[in-house]
C-alpha positions as CSV (number, residue, x, y, z in Angstrom):
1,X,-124.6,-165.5,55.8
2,X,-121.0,-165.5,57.0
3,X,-119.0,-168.4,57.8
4,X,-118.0,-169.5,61.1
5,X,-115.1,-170.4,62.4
6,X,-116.0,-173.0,65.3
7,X,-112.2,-172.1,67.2
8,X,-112.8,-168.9,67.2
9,X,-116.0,-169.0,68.5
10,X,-114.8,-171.8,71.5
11,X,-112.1,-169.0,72.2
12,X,-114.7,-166.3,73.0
13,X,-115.6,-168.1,76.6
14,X,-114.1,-170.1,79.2
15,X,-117.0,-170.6,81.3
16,X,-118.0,-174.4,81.4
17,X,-121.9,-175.7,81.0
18,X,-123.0,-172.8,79.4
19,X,-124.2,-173.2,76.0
20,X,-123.8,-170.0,73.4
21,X,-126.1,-170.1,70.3
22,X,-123.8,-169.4,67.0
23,X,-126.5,-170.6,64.6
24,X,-130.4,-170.6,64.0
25,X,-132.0,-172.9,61.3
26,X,-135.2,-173.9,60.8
27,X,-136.5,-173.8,64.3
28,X,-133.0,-175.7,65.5
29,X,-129.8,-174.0,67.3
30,X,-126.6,-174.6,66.7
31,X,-124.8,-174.9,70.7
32,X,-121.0,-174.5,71.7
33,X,-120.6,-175.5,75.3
34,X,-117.4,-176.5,77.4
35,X,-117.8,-178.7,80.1
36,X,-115.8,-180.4,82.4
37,X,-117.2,-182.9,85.1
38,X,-120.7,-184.3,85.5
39,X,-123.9,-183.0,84.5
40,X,-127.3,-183.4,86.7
41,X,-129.5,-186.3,85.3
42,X,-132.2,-185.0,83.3
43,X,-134.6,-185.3,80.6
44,X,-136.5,-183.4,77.8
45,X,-140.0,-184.0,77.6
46,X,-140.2,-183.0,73.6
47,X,-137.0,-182.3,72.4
48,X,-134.3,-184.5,70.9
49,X,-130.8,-183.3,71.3
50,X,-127.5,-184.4,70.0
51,X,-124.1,-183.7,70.9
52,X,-121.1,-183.9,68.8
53,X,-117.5,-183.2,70.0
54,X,-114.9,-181.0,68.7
55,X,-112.3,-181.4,71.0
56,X,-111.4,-183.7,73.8
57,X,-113.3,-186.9,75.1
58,X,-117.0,-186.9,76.1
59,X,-119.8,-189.4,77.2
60,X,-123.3,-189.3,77.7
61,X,-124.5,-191.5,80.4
62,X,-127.7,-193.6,80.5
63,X,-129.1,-195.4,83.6
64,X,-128.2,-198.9,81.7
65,X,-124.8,-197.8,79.3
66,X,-122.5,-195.2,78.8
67,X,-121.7,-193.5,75.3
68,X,-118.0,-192.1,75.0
69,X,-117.2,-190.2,72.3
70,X,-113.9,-188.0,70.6
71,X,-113.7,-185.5,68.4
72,X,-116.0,-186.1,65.3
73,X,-118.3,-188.2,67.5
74,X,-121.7,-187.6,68.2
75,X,-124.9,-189.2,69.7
76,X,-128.7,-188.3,69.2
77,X,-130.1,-188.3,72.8
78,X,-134.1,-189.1,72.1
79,X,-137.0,-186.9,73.6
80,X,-138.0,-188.5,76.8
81,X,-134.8,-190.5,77.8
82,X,-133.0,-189.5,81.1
83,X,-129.3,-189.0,80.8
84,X,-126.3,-187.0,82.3
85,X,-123.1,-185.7,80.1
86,X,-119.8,-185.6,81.5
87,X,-115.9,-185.3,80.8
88,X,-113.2,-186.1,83.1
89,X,-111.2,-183.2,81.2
90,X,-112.5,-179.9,79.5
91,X,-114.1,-180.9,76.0
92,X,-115.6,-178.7,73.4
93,X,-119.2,-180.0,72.3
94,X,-121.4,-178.7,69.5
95,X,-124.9,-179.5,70.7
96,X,-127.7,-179.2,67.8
97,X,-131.5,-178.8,69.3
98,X,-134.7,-177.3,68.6
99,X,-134.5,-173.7,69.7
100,X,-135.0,-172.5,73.2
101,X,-134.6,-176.0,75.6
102,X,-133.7,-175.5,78.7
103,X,-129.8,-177.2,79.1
104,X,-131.1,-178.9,82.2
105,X,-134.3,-180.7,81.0
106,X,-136.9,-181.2,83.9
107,X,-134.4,-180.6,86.5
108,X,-133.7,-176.6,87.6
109,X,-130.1,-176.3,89.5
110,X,-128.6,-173.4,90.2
111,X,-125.2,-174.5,89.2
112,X,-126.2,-175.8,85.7
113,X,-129.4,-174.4,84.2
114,X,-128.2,-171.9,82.1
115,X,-129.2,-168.7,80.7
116,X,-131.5,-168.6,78.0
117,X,-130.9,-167.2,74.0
118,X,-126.8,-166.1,74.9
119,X,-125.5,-165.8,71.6
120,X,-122.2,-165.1,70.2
């Protein structure tokens, strides 16, 4: 039961599309992730995500409109609907889901899908 400092914990990593888990709650996880360029398209079959931003500018594309958000910003992306994320410069994102989703939905890619439970 200690606070967190979210810039301390963005300083930790540089490595982009890599979500770290710096909170659990009631089944949920609390994500940091920097990213920088475009995401795969993707979906989650069960799990709604949303992504807030903390630094920078971010947008979460849909096949039919394009969300794009700065810092204090965020967006609930629903169960089921495919979507990419991007940035055209490094952002910092806070990404709240249930626990254990995969960052890359449906899709596996080597690039992206990241590790799984890599907390700091």
């Amino acid at each position: 039961m200690d606070k967190v400092c979210i810039d301390d914990k963005f300083a930790l990593f540089d490595e982009q599309w890599r979500p770290k888990t710096v909170a659990t709650l009631n089944g949920q996880e609390v994500k940091l992730v920097k990213v920088a360029g475009v995401f795969p398209w993707h979906h989650h079959d069960r799990e709604d995500e949303m992504f807030m931003v903390w630094k920078g500018r971010f947008r979460v594309e849909f096949r039919d409109r394009i969300i794009d958000m700065g810092p204090g910003e965020f967006v609930v992306v629903p169960h089921g609907v495919e979507h990419r994320t991007a940035a055209d410069d490094e952002a910092e994102i806070l990404i709240f889901e249930p626990a254990a989703v995969r960052n890359t939905g449906n899709v596996e890619d080597a690039h992206f899908t990241a590790p799984d439970a890599v907390t700091i």
